[in-house]
N, C-alpha and C positions, 0 to 999 in steps of 0.2 A: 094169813091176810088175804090169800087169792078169795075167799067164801064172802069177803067183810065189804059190802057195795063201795064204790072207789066215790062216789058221789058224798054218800054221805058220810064218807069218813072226812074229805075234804072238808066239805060243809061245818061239818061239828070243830074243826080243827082253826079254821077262820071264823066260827064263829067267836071261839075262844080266845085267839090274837088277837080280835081286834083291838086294840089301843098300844098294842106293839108297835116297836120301829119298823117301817121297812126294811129289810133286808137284814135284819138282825136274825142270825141261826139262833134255833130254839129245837133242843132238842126233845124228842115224845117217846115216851114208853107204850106202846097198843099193846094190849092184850083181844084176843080176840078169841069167842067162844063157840061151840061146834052150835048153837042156835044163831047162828050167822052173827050176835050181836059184840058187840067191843068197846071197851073202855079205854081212856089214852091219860097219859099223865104228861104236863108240858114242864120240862125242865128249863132253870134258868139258863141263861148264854154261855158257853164254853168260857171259861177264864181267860182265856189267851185273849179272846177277841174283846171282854168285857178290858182288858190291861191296855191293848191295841186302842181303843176308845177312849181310855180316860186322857192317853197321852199323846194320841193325835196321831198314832202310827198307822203306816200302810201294812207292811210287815215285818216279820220279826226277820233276823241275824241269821244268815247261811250261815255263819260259825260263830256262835254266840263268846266261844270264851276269848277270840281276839277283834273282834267289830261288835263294839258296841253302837245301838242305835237309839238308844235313849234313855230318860231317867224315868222314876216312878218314885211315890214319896210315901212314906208310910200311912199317911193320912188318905192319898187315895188308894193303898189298897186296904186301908180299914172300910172304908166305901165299898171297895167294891165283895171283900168279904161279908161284910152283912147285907150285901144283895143275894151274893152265893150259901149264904149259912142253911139252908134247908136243906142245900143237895148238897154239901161238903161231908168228910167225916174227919170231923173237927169238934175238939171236946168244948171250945170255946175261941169266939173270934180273934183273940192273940194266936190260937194255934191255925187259924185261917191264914191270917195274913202270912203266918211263915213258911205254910204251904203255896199260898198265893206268890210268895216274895222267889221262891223255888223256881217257881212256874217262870217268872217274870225273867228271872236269868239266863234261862235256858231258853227264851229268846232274845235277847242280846239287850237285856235291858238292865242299866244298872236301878239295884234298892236303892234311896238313900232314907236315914233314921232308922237303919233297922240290926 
């Protein structure tokens, strides 16, 4: 990346955000090639924080299996799995959500329906 101009990889990178949230982490895959040029791929929002969103949380459980900090419904992590289903490796969005619903625990968040 030090060859790849810091300008216009920015540039190219808000170009493509723009209609994004503020402050919503969005993570990018750069590849960058020896003729100085680069391609970037912009992945959907981290799970944790797409779960922290739907349910209004700051953040998740210093020790998730005795503080709980909140619920999540099956319905919005069907939501939020078919936001994620491009970048998951998921055979199909019921196996999203029970990957999602994982995630969800392991910050102190209880499923419920699931």
């Amino acid at each position: 990346l030090h060859r790849v101009d810091r300008r216009q990889r920015q540039m190219c990178i808000r170009d493509r955000t723009q209609g994004v949230e503020p402050g919503l982490p969005l993570p990018v895959v750069i590849t960058a090639f020896a003729d100085k040029s680069f391609t970037f791929i912009i992945k959907t929002p981290p799970a944790t924080t797409l779960i922290k969103k739907a349910i209004k949380l700051e953040k998740g459980s210093s020790n998730a299996l005795k503080t709980k900090v909140g619920k999540i419904t099956r319905e919005q992590l069907e939501e939020i799995a078919k936001t994620k289903m491009k970048d998951m490796n998921a055979a199909n969005v019921d196996a999203a959500v029970r990957t999602l619903a994982g995630s969800a625990r392991s910050m102190g968040v209880t499923v419920e329906g699931l």
